[in-house]
C-alpha positions as CSV (number, residue, x, y, z in Angstrom):
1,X,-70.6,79.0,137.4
2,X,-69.3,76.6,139.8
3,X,-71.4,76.4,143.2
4,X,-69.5,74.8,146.8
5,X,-72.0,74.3,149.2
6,X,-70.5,72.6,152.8
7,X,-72.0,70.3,155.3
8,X,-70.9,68.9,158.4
9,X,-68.7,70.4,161.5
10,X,-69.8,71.5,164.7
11,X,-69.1,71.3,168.3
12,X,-66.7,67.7,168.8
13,X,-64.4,66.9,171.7
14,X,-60.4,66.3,172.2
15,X,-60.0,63.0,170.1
16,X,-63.0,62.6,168.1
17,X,-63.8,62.9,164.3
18,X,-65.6,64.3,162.1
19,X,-66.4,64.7,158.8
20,X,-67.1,67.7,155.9
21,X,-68.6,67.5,153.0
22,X,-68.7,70.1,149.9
23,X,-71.2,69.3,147.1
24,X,-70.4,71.0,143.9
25,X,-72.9,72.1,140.9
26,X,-72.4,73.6,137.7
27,X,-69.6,72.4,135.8
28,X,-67.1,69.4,135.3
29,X,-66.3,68.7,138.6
30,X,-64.0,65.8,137.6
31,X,-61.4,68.2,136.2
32,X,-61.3,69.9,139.4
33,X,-58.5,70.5,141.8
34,X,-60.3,70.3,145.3
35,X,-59.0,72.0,148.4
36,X,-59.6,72.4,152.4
37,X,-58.9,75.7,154.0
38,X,-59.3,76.8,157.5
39,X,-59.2,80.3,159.3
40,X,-58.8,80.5,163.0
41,X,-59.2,83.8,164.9
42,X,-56.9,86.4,164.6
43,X,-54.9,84.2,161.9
44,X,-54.8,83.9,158.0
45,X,-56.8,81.2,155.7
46,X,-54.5,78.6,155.6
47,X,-53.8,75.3,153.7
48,X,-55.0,71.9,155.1
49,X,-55.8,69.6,152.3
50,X,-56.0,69.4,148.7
51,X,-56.5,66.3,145.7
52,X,-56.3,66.7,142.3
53,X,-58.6,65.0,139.1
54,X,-56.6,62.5,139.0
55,X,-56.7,61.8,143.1
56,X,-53.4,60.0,143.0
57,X,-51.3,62.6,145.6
58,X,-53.4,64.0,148.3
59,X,-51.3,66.8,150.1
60,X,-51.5,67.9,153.7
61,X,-50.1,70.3,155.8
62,X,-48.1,68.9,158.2
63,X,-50.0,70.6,161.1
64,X,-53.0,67.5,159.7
65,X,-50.8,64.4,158.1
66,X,-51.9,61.6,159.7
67,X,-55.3,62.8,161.3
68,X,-56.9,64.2,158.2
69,X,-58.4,62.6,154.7
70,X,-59.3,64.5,152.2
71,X,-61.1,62.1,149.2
72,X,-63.9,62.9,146.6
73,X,-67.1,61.4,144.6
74,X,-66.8,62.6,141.1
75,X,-70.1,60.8,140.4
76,X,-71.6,62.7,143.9
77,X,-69.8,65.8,142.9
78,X,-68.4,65.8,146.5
79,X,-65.0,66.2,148.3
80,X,-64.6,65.2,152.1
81,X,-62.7,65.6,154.6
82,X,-62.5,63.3,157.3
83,X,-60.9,64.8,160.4
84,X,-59.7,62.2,163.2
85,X,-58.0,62.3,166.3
86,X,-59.3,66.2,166.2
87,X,-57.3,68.8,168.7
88,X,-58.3,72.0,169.9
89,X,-55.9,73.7,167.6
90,X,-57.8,72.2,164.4
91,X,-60.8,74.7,166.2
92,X,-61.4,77.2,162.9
93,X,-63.6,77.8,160.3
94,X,-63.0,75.4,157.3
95,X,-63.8,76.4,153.4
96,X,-63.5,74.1,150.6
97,X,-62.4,75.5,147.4
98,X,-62.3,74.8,143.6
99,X,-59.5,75.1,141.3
100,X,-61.1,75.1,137.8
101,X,-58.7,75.6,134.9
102,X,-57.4,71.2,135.5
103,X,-54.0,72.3,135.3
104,X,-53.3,70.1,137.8
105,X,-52.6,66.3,137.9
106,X,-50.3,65.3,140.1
107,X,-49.9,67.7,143.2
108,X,-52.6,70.1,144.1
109,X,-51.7,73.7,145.0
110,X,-51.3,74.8,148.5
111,X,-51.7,79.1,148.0
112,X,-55.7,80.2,148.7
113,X,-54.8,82.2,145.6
114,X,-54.6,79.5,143.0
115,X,-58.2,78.5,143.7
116,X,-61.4,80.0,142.2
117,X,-64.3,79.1,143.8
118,X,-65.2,78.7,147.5
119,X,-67.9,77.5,149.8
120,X,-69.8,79.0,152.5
121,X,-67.6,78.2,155.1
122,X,-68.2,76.0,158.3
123,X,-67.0,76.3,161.9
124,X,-65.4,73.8,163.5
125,X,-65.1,73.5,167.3
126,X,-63.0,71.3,168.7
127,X,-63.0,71.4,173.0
128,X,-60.1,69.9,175.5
């Protein structure tokens, strides 16, 4: 049983950064497709970031090129996502996710569905 636990977010300002971090435990985290998700008010859980085992095509949502990283520690166990240049629309609550099966190598998934395990969740506050 793979476990996602999240760190980081919080209250940040117009411009800032900020980083998350989602330490995994329990199976072969190397063979895992990693994700970013994020839910704001009112809207559906949407796409924002996701690397494969082989970490060689990161993919973003468009709404994030540029201003957000997404890399991982397969000795930590850890993905991150490093958020820069942060706007008031990035304001939701962000969930990493697992995809287990390591079907994929070269481009990640973008559908919530095609993941199988998910953190906690953490909200992120971002103020003009």
């Amino acid at each position: 049983q793979v476990q996602l636990v999240q760190s980081g977010g919080g209250l940040v300002q117009a411009g800032g950064s900020l980083r998350l971090s989602c330490a995994a435990s329990g199976g072969t985290f190397r063979t895992y497709t990693m994700g970013w998700f994020r839910q704001a008010p009112g809207k559906e859980r949407g796409f924002v970031a996701g690397i494969t085992r082989s970490g060689v095509n990161p993919k973003y949502a468009d709404s994030v090129k540029g201003r957000f990283t997404i890399s991982r520690d397969n000795t930590g166990k850890t993905v991150y996502l490093q958020m820069n240049n942060v706007k008031p629309e990035d304001t939701a609550v962000y969930y990493c996710a697992a995809e287990t099966s390591g079907f994929y190598y070269v481009l990640p998934p973008v559908s919530q569905h095609d993941y199988d395990n998910w953190g906690q969740g953490t909200q992120v506050t971002v103020s003009s």
